[in-house]
N, CA, C and O atoms as a CHARMM CRD file, in Angstrom:
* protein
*
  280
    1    1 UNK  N    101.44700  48.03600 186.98500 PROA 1      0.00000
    2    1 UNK  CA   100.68300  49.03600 186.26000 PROA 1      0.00000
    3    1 UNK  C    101.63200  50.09800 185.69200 PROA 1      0.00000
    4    1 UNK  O    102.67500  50.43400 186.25300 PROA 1      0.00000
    5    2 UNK  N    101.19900  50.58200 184.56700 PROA 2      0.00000
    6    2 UNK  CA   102.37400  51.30900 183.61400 PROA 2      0.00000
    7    2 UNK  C    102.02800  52.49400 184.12200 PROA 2      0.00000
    8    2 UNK  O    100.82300  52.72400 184.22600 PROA 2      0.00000
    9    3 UNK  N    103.09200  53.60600 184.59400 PROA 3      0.00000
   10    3 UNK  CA   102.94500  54.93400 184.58800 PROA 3      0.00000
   11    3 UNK  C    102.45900  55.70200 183.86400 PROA 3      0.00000
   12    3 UNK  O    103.05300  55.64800 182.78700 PROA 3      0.00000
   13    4 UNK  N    101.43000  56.64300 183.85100 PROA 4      0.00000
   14    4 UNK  CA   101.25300  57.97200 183.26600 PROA 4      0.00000
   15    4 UNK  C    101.93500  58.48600 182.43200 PROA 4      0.00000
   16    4 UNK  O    101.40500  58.74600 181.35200 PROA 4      0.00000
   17    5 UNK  N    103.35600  58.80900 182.65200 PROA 5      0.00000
   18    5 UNK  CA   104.45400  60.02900 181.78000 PROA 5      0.00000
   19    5 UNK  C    105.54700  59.41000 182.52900 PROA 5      0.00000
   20    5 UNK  O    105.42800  58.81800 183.60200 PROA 5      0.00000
   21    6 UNK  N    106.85200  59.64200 181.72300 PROA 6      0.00000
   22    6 UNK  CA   107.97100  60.00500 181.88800 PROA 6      0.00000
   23    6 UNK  C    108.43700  60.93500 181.77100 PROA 6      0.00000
   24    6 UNK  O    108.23200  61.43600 180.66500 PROA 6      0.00000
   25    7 UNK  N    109.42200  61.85900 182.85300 PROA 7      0.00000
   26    7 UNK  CA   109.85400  62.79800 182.59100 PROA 7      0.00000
   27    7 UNK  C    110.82700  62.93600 182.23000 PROA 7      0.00000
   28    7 UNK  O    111.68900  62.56400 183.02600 PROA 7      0.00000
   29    8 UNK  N    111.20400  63.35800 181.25900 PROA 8      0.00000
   30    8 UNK  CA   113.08600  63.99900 181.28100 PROA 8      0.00000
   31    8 UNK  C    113.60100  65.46400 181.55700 PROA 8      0.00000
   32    8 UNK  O    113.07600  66.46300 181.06700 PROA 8      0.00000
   33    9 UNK  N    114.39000  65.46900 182.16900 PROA 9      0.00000
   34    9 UNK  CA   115.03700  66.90400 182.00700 PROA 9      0.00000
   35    9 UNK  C    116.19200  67.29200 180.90800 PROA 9      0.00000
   36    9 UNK  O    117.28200  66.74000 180.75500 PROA 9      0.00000
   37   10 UNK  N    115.70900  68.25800 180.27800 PROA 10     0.00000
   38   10 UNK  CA   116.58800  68.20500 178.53800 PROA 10     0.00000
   39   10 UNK  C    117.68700  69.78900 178.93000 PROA 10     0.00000
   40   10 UNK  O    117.31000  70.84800 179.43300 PROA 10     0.00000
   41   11 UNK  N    118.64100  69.52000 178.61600 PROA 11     0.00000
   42   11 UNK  CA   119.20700  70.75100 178.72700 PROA 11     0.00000
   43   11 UNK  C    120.85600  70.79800 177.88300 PROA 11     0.00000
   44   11 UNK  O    121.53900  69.79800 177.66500 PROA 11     0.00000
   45   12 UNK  N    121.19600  72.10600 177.54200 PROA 12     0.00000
   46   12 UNK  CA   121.99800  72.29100 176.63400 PROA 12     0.00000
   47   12 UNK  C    123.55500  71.34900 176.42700 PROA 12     0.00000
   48   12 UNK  O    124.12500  71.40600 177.51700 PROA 12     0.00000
   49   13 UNK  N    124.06600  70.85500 175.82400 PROA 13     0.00000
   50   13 UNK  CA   125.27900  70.14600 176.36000 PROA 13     0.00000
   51   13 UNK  C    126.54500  71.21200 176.40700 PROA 13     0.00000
   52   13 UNK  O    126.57000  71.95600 175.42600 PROA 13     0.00000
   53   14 UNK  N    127.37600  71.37200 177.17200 PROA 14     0.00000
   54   14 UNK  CA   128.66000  72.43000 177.13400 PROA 14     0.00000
   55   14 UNK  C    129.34900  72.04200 175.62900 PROA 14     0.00000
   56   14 UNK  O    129.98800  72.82800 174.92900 PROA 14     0.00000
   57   15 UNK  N    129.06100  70.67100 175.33100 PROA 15     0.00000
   58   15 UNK  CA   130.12200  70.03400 173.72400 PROA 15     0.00000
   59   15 UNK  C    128.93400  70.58500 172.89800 PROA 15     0.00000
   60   15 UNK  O    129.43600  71.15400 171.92900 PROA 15     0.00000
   61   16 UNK  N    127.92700  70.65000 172.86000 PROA 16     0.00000
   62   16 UNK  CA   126.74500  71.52000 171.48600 PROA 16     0.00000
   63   16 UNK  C    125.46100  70.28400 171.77700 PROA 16     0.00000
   64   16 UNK  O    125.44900  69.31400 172.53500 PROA 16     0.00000
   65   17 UNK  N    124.58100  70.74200 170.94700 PROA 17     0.00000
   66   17 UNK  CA   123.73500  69.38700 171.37600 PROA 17     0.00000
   67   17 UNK  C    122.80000  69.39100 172.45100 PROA 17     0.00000
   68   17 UNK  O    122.94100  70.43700 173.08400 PROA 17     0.00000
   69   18 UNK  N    122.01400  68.75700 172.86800 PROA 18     0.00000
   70   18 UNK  CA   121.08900  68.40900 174.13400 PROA 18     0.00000
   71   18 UNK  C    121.53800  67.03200 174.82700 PROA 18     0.00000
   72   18 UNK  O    121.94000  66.04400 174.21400 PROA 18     0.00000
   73   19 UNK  N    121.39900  67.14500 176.17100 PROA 19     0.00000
   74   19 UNK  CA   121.27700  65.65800 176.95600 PROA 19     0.00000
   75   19 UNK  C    119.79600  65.89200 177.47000 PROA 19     0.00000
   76   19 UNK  O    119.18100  66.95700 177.51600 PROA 19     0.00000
   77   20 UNK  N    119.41100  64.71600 177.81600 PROA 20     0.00000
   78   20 UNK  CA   118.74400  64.22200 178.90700 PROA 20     0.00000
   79   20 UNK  C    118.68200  63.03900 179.46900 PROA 20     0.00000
   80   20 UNK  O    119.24500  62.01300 179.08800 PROA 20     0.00000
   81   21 UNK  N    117.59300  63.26800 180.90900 PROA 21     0.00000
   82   21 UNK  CA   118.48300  62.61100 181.80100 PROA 21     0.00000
   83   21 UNK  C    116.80400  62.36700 182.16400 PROA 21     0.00000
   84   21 UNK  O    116.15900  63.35900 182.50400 PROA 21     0.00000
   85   22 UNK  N    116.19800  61.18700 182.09100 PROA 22     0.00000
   86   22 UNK  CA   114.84000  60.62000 182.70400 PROA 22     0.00000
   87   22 UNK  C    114.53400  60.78700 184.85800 PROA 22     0.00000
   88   22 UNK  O    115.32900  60.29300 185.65700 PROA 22     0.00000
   89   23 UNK  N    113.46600  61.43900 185.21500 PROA 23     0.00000
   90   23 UNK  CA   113.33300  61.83200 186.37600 PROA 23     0.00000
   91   23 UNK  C    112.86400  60.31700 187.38100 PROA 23     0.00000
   92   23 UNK  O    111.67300  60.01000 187.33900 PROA 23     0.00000
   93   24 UNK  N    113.60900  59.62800 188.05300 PROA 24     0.00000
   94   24 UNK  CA   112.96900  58.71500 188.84600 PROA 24     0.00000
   95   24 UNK  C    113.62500  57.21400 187.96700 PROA 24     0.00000
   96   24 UNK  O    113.76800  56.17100 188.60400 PROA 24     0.00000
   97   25 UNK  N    113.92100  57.27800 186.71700 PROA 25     0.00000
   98   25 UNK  CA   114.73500  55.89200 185.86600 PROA 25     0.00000
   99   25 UNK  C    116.30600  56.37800 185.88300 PROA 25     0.00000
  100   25 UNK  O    116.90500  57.42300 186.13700 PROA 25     0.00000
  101   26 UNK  N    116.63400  55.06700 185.47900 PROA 26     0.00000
  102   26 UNK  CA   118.15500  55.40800 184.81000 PROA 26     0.00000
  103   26 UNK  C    118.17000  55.45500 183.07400 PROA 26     0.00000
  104   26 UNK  O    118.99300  54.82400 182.41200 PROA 26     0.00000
  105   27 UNK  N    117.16800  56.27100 182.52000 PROA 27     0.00000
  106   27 UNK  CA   117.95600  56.42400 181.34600 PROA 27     0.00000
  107   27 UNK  C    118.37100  57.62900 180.94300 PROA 27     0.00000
  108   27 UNK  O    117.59000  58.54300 181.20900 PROA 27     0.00000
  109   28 UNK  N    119.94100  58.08900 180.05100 PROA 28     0.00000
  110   28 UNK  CA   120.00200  59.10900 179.49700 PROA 28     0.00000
  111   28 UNK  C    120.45800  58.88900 178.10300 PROA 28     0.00000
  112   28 UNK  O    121.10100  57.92700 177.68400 PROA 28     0.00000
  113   29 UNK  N    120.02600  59.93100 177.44200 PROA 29     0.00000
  114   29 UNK  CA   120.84300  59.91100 175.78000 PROA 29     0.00000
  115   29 UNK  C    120.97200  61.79800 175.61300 PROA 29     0.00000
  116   29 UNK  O    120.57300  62.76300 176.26500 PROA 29     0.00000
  117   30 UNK  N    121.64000  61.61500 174.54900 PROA 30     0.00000
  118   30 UNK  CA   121.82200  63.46200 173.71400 PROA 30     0.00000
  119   30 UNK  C    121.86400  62.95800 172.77900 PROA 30     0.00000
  120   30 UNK  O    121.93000  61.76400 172.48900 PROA 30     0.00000
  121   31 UNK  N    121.81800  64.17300 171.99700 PROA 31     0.00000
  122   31 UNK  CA   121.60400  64.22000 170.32900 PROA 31     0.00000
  123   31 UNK  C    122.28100  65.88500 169.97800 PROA 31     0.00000
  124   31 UNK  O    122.56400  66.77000 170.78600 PROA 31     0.00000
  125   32 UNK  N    122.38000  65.88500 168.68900 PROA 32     0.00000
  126   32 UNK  CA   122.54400  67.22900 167.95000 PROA 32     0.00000
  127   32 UNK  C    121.57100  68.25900 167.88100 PROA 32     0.00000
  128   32 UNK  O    121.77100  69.44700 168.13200 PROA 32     0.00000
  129   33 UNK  N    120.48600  67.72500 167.51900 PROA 33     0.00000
  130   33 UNK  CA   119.33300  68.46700 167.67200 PROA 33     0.00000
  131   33 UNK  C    118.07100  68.17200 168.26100 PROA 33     0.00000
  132   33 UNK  O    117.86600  66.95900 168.20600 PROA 33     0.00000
  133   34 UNK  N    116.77700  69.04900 169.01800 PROA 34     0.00000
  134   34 UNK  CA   115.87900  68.66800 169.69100 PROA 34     0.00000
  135   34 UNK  C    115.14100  67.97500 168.78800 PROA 34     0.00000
  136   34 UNK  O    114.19000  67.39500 169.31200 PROA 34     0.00000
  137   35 UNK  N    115.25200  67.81900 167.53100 PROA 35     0.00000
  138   35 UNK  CA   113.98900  66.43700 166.68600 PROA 35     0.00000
  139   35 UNK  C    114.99200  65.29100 166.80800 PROA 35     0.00000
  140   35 UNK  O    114.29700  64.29300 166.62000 PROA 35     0.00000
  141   36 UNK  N    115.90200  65.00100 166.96200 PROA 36     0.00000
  142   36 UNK  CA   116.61100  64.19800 166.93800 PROA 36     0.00000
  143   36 UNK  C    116.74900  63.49900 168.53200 PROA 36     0.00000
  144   36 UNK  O    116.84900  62.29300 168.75900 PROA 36     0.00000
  145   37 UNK  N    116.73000  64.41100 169.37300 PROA 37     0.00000
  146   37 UNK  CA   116.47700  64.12500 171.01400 PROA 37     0.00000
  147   37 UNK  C    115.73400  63.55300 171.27800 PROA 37     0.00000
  148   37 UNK  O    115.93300  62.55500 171.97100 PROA 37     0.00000
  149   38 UNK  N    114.40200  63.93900 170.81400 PROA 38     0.00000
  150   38 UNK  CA   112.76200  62.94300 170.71300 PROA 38     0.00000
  151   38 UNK  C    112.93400  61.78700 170.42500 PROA 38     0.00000
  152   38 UNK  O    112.49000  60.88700 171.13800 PROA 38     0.00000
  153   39 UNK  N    113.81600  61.49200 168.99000 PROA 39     0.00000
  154   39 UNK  CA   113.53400  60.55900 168.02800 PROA 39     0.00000
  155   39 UNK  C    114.20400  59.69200 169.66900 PROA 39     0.00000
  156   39 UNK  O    113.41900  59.05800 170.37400 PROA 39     0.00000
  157   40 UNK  N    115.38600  59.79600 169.96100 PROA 40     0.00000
  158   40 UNK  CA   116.23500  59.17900 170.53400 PROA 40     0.00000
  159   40 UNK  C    115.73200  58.37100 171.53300 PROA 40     0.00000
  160   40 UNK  O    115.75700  57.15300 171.71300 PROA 40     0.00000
  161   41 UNK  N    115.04500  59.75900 172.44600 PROA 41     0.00000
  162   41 UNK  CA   114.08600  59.39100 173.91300 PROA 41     0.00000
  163   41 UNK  C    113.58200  58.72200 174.02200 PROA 41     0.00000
  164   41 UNK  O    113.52700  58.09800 175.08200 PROA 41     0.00000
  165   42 UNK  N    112.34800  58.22100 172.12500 PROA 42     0.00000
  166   42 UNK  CA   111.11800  57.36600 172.07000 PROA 42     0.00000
  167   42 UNK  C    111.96700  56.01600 172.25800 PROA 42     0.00000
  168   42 UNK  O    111.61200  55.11800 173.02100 PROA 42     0.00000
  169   43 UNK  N    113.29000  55.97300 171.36600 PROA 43     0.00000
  170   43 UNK  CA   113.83100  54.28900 171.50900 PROA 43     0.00000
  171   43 UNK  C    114.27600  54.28600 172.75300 PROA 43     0.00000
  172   43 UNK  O    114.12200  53.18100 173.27300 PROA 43     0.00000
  173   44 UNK  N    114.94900  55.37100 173.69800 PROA 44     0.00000
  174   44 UNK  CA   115.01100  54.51800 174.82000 PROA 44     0.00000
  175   44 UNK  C    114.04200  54.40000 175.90500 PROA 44     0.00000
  176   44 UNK  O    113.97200  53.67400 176.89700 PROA 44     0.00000
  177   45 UNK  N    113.34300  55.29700 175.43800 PROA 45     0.00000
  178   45 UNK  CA   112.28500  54.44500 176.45200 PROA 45     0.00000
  179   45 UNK  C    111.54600  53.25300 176.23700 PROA 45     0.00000
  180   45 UNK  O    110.98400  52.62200 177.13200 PROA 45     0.00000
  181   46 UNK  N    111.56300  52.83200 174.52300 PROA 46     0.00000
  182   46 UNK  CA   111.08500  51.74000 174.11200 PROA 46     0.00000
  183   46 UNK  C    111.63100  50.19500 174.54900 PROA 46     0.00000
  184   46 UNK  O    111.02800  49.12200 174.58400 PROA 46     0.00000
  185   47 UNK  N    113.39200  50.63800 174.94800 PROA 47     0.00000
  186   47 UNK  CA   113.95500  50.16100 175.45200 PROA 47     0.00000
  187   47 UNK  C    113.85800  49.47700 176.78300 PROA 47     0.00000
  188   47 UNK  O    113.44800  48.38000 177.16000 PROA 47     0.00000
  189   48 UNK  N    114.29500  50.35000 177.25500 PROA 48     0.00000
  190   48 UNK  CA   113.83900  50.25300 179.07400 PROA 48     0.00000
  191   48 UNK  C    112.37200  49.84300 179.34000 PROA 48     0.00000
  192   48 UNK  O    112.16700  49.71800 180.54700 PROA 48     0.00000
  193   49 UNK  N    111.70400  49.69200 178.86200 PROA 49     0.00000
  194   49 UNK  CA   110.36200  49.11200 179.61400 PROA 49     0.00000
  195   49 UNK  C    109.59000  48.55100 178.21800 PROA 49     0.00000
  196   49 UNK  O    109.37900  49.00900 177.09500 PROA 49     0.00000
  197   50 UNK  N    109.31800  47.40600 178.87100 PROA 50     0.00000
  198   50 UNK  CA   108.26700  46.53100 177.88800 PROA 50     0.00000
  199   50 UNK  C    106.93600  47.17300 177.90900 PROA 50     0.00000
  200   50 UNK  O    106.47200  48.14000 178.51300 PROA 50     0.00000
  201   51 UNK  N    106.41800  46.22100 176.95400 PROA 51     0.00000
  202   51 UNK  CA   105.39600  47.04800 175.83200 PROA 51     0.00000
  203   51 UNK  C    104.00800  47.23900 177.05800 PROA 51     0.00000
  204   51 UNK  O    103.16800  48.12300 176.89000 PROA 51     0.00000
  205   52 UNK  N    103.94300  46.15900 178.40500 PROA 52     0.00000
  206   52 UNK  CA   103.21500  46.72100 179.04100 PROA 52     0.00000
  207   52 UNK  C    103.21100  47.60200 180.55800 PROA 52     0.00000
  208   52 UNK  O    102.41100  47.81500 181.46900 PROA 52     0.00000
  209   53 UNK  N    104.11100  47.82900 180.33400 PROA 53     0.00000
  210   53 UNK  CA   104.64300  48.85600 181.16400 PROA 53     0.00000
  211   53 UNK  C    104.93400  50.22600 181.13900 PROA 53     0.00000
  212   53 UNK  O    104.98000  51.07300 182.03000 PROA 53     0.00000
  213   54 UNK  N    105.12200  50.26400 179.93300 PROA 54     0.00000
  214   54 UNK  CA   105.57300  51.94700 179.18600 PROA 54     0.00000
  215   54 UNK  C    104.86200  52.59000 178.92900 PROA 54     0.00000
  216   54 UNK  O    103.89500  52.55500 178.16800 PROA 54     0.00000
  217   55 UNK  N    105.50000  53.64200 179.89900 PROA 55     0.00000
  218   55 UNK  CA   104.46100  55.08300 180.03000 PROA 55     0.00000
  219   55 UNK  C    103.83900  55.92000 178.83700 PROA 55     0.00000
  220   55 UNK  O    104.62900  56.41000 178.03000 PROA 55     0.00000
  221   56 UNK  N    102.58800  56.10200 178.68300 PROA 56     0.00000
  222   56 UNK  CA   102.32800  56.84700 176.98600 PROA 56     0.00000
  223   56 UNK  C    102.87800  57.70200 176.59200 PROA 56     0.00000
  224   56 UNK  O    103.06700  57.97000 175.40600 PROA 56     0.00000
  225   57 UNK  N    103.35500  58.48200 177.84800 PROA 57     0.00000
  226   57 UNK  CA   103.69700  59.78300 177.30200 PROA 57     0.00000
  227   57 UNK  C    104.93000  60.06100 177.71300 PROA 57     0.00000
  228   57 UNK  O    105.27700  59.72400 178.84500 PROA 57     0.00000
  229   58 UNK  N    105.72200  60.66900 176.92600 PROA 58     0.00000
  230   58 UNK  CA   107.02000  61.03400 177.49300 PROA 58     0.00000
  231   58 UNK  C    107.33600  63.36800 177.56900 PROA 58     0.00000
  232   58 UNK  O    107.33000  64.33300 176.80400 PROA 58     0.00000
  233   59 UNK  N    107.51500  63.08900 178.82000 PROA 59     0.00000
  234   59 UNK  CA   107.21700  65.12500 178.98300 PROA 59     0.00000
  235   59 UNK  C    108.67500  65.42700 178.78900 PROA 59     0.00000
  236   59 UNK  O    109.53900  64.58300 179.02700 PROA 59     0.00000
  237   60 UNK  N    108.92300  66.54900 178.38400 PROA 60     0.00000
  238   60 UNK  CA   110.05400  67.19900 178.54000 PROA 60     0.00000
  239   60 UNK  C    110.19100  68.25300 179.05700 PROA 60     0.00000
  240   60 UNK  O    109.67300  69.23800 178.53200 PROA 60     0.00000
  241   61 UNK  N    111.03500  68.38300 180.41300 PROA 61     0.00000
  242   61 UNK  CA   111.73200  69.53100 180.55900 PROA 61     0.00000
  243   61 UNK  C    112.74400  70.26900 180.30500 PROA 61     0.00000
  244   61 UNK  O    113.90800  69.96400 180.56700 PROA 61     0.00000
  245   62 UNK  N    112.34100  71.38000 179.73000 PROA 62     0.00000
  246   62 UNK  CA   113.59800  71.97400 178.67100 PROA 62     0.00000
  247   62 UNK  C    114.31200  72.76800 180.07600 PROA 62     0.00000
  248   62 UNK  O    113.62700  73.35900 180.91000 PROA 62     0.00000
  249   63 UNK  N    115.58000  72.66700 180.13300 PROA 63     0.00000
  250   63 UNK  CA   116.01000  73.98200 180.83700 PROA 63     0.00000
  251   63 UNK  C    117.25000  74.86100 179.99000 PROA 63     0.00000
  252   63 UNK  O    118.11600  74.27900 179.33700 PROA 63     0.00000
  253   64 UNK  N    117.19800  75.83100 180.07700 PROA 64     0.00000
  254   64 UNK  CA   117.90200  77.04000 179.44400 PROA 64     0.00000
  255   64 UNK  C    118.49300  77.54700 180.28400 PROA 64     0.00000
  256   64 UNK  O    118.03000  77.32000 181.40200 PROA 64     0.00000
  257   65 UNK  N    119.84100  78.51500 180.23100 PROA 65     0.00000
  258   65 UNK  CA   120.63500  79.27800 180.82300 PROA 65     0.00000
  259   65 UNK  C    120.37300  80.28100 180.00000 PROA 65     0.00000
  260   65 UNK  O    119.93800  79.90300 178.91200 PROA 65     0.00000
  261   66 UNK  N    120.46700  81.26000 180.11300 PROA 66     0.00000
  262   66 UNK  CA   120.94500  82.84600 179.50300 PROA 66     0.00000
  263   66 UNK  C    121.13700  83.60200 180.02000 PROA 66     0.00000
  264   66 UNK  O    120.48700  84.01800 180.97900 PROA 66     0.00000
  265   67 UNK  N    121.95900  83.97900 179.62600 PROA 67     0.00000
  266   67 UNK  CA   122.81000  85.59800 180.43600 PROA 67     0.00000
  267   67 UNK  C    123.05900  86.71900 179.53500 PROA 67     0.00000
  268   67 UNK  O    123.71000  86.81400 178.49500 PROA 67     0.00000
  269   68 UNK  N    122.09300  87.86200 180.48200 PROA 68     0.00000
  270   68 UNK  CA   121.53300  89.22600 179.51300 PROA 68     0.00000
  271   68 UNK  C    122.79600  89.89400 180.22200 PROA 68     0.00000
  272   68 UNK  O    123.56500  89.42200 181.06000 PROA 68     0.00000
  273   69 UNK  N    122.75700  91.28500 179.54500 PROA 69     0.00000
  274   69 UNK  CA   123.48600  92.76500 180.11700 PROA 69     0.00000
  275   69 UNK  C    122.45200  92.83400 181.64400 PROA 69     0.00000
  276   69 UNK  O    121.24800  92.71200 181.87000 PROA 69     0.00000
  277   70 UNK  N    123.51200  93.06200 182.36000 PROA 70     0.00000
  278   70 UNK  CA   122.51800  94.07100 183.38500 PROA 70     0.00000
  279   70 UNK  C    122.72900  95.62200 183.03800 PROA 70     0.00000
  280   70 UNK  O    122.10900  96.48500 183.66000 PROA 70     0.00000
């Protein structure tokens, strides 16, 4: 039975760019930009799991760093 969602965790790359990294699979990809991250995510997840297995939805968790003045 095909899962619900996939999660990824998306976060900034130190080289520019986004990675992510799928929660519970082995897949990861990055890209330059977050429309381009999506585009990426949809083929590999299209990848990794056949057509009746693959989860509908794919979630993203964005995580951010920032560092204010104290």
């Amino acid at each position: 039975m095909a899962e619900k969602e996939i999660v990824f965790s998306v976060q900034e790359s130190p080289e520019g760019g986004y990675e992510a990294r799928a929660l519970g699979h082995s897949i990861y990809t990055e890209a330059d930009t977050l429309d381009e991250l999506k585009t990426m995510l949809q083929d590999a997840v299209r990848c990794h799991f056949d057509e009746a297995s693959r989860p509908p939805v794919i979630r993203l968790h964005i995580l951010k760093d920032e560092v204010i003045p104290a």
